[in-house]
C-alpha positions as CSV (number, residue, x, y, z in Angstrom):
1,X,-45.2,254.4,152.9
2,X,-48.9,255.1,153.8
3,X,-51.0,255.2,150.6
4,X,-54.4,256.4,150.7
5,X,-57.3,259.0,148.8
6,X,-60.8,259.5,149.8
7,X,-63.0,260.5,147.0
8,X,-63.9,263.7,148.9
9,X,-60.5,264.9,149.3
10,X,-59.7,264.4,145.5
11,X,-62.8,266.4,144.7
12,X,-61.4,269.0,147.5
13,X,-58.1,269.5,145.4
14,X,-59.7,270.2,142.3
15,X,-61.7,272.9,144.1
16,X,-58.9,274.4,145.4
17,X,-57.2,274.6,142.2
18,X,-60.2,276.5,140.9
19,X,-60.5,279.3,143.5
20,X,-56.7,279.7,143.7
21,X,-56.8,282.3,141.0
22,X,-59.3,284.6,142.9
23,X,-57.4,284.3,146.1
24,X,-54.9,286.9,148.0
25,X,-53.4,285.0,150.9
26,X,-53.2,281.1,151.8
27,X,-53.8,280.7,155.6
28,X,-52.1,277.5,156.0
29,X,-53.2,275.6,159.4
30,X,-50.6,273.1,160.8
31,X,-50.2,271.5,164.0
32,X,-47.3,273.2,166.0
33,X,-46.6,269.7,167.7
34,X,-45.4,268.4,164.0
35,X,-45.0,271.8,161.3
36,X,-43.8,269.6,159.0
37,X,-45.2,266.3,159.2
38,X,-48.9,268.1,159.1
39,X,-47.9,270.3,156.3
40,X,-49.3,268.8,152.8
41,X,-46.8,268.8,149.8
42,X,-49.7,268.7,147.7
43,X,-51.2,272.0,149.0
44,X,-47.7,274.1,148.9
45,X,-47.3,272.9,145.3
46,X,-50.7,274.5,144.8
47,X,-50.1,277.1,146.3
48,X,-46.5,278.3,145.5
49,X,-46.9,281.3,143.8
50,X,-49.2,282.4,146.5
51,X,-48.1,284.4,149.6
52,X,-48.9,282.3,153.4
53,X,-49.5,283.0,156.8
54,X,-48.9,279.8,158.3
55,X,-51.0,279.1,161.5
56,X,-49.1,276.6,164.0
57,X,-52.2,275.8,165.9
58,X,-52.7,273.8,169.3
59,X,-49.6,276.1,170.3
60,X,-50.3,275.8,174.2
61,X,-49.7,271.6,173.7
62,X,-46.6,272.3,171.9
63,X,-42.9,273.1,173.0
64,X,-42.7,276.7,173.5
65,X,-38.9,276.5,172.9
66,X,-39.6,274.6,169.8
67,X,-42.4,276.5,168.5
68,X,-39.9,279.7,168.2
69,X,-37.4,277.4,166.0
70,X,-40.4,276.6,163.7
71,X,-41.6,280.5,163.7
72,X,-38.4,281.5,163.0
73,X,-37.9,278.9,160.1
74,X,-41.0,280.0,158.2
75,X,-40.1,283.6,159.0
76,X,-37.6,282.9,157.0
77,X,-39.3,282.0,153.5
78,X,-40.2,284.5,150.9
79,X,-43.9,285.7,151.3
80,X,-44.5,283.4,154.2
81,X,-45.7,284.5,157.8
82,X,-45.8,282.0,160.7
83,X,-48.0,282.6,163.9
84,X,-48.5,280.4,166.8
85,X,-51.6,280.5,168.4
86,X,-54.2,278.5,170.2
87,X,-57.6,278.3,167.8
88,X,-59.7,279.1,171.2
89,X,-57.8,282.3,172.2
90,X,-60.1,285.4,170.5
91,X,-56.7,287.1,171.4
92,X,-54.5,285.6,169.7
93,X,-56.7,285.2,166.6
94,X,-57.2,288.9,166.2
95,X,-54.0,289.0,164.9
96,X,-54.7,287.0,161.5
97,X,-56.9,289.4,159.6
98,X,-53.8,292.2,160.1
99,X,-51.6,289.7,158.7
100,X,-53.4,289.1,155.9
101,X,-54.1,292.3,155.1
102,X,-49.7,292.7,155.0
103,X,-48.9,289.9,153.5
104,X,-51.9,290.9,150.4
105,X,-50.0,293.7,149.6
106,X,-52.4,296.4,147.8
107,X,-55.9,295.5,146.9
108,X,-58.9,297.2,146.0
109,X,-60.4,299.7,148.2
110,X,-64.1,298.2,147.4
111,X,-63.3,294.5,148.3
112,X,-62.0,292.4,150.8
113,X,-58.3,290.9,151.3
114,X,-59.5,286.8,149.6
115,X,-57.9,284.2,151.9
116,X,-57.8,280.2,151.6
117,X,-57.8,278.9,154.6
118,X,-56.1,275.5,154.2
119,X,-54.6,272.2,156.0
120,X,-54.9,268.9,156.5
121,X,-58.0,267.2,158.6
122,X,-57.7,267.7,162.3
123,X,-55.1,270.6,162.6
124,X,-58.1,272.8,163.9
125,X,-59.2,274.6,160.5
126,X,-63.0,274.6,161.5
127,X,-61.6,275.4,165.3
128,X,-59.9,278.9,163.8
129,X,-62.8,279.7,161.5
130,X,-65.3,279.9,164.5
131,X,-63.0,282.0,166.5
132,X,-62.1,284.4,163.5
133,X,-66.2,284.4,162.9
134,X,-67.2,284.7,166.6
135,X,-69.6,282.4,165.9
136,X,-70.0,278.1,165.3
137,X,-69.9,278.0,161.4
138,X,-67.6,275.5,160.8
139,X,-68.5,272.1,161.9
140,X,-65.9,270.9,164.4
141,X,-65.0,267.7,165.8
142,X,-61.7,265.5,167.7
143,X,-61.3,263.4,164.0
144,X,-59.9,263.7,160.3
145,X,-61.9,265.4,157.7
146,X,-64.9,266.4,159.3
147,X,-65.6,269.8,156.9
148,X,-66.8,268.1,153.6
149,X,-67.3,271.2,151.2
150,X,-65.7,275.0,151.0
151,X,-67.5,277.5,152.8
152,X,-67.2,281.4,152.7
153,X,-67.2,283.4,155.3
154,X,-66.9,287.2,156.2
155,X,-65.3,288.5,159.2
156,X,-64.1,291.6,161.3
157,X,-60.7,293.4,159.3
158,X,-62.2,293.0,156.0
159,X,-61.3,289.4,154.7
160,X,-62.9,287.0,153.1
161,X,-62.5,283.7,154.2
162,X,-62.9,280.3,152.3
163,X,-62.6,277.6,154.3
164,X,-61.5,274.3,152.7
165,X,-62.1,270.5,153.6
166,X,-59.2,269.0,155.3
167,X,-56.8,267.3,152.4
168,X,-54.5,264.3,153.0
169,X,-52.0,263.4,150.0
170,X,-51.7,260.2,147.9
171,X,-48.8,258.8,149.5
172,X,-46.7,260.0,153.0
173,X,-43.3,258.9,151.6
174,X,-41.4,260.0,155.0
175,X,-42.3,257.0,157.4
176,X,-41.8,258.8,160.3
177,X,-44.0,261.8,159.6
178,X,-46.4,258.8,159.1
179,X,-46.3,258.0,162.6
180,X,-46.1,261.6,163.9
181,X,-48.9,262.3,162.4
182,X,-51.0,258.7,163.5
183,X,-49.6,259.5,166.9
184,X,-51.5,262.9,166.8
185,X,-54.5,261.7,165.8
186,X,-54.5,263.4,162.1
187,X,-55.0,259.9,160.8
188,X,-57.6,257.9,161.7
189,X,-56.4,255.2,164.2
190,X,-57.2,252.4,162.0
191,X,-54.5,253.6,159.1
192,X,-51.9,252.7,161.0
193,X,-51.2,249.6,163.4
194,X,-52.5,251.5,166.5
195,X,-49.9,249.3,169.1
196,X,-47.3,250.2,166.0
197,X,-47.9,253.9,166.5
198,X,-47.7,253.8,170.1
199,X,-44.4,251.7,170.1
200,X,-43.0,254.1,167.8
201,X,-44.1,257.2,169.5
202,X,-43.1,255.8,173.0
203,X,-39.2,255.5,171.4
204,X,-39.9,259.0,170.3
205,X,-40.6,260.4,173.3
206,X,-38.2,258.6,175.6
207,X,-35.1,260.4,173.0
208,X,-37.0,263.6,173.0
209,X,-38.7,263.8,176.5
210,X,-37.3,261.3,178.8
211,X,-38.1,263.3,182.0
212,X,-41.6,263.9,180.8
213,X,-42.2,260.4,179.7
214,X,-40.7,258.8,183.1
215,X,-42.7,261.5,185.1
216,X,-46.1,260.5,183.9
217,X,-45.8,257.2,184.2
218,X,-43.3,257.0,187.0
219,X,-41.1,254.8,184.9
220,X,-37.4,254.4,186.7
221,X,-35.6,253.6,183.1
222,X,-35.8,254.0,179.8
223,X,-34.7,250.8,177.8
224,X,-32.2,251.9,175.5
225,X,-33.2,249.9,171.8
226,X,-31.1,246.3,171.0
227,X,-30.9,245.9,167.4
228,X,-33.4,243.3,165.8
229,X,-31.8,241.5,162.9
230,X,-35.5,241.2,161.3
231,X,-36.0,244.5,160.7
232,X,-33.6,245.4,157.5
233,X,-35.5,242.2,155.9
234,X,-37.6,243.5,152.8
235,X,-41.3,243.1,153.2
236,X,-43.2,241.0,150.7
237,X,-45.2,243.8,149.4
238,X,-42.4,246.8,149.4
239,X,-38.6,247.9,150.3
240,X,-37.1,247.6,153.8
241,X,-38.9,249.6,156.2
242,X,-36.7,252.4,158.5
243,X,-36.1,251.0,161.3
244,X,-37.5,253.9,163.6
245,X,-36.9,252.7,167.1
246,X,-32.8,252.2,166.0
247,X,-33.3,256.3,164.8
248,X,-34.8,256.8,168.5
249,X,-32.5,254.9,170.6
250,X,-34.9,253.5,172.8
251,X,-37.1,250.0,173.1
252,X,-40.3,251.4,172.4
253,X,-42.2,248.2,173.0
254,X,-40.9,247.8,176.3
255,X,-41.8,251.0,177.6
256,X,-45.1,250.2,176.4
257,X,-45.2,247.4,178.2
258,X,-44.4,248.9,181.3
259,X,-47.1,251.6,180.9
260,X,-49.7,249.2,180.0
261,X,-48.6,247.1,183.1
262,X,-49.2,250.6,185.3
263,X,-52.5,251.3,183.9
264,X,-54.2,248.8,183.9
265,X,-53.0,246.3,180.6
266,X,-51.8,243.9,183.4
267,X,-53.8,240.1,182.6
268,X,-54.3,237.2,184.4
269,X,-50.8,235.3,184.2
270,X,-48.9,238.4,183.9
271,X,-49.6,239.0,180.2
272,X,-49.3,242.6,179.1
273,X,-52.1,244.0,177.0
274,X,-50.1,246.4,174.7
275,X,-53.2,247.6,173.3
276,X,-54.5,249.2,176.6
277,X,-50.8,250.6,176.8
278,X,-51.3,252.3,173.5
279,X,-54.8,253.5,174.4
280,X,-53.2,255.5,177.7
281,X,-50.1,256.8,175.8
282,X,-51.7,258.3,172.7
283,X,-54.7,259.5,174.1
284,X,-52.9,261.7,176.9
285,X,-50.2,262.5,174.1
286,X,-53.4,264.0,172.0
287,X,-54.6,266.0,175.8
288,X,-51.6,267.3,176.1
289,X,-51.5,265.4,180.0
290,X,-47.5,264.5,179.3
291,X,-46.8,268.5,179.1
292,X,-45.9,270.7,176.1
293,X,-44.3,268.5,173.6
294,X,-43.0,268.7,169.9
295,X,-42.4,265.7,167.7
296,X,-40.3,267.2,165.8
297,X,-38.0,270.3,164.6
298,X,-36.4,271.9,161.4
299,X,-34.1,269.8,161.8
300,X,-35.7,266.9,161.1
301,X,-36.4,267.9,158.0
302,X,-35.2,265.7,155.2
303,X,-33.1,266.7,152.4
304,X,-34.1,267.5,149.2
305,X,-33.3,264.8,146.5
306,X,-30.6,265.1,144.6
307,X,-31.6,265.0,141.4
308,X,-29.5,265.0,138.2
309,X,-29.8,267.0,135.2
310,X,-30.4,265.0,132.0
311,X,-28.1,264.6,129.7
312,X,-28.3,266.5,126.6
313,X,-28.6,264.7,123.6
314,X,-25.9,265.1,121.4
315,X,-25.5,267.8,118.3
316,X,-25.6,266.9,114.6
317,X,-22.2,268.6,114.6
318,X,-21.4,267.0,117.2
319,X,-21.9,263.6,115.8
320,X,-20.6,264.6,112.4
321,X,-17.8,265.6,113.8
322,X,-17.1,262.2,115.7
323,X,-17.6,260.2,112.6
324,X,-20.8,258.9,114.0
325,X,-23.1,257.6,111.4
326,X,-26.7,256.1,111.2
């Protein structure tokens, strides 16, 4: 588990809460590489009795195949929209204020349709506000939480926008959407062992994208993963971690290896220098320069806990008539 809260982005939920009354439509903006690893429980428990248009941005890196599972997953949901677009493509984001307007319902003639524009840091919030504004208002920027305050903002179609700063949660129980979302660059690279992430991602992409992977790197195998014995031990500070190269099927360290050894991580004496390795792979991953990838689908979705109802405590008649006494 990855445990974390900024100041700012506790300050940032409690002004959320208090604009949610006044607000017609939550525009939530996730990253169509990972729907639901950059989707924030926090924010859709806020935010439930609210209708959504979600906004799968950074659509033209992601899966087109893949994208239309997601779309058609949020479709889906009651009072929820799903779009895919790419935050730069006036086109596509002329779209949003028409959507809005539909999923609003009837409002006043003499106001505009109120919409929330929310998501975690680096999903492109700031990206989509500019292009829905026609003009730089939202500062932007290739790193987590760079909007610090809510801003409101007018544009074309009648809405009302308020943009919010990006908002992480407490905890990311799921480890893997811990890594999917390291990998992408959501989190800052110093949350998360940055070799870690890449070792992990590497697996990830070798099960999901082997021909892309080997392509890019002109790789002639994929090492398929041999069980380490070490990794069901239980850490000193926690549970057993998931061992996420065994759920990938592939030795993500060394196809690391390998790449570092192609691009340049090759030292003196033959030592590999998995941290140049890591570099290459995750910053091309973030460019997009291994092709249109997802990291993950609806599928991957965990279950819901189970939970079970509490017993009810027994009747006074109940125990009177069992014989039960004080």
């Amino acid at each position: 588990m990855l445990g974390w809260y900024p100041g700012h982005m506790n300050k940032a939920r409690r002004q959320i809460t208090e604009a949610l009354p006044e607000i017609d439509v939550v525009v939530e903006v996730l990253d169509a590489r990972l729907p639901y690893s950059s989707a924030n429980p926090m924010l859709a428990e806020l935010t439930r009795h609210k209708p959504v248009l979600k906004v799968l941005s950074r659509a033209d890196l992601a899966d087109p195949e893949r994208t239309r599972e997601w779309t058609a997953h949020f479709d889906a949901q009651a009072d929820t929209r799903a779009l895919p677009v790419t935050t730069t493509n006036a086109r596509e984001l002329k779209r949003i204020p028409r959507l809005c307007h539909e999923l609003a319902g009837q409002v006043r003639v003499d106001r505009d349709v109120r919409v929330m524009v929310m998501g975690i840091p680096n999903v492109g919030k700031s990206t989509l506000i500019n292009g829905l504004a026609g003009r730089s208002i939202a500062k932007t920027g290739n790193e987590p939480a760079v909007t610090k305050r809510q801003q409101k903002v007018r544009i074309a179609g009648r809405v009302a926008l308020i943009d919010t700063p990006g908002v992480l949660w407490p905890k990311i129980e799921d480890q893997a959407s811990a890594y999917r979302l390291a990998a992408s660059g959501a989190i800052r690279d110093t949350a998360i062992d940055y070799v870690d992430v890449a070792v992990v991602t590497a697996a990830e992409l070798a099960r999901r994208y082997p021909e892309a992977l080997k392509a890019r790197y002109k790789l002639k195998a994929l090492p398929a993963y041999t069980p380490n014995p070490e990794a069901e031990r239980v850490e000193a500070d926690g549970p057993a971690r998931v061992d996420l190269l065994a759920l990938a099927g592939f030795d993500g360290h060394a196809i690391l290896a390998e790449i570092a050894a192609r691009r340049g991580g090759l030292r003196p004496g033959g030592e590999v220098d998995l941290h140049r390795g890591a570099e290459v792979l995750l910053h091309e991953l973030r460019d997009g320069k291994l092709g249109r990838l997802t990291l993950e689908t609806p599928a991957d979705i965990p279950p819901e806990p189970i939970t079970e109802p509490e017993p009810e405590p027994a009747s006074a008649e109940g125990d009177a008539a069992t014989g039960d006494t004080a």
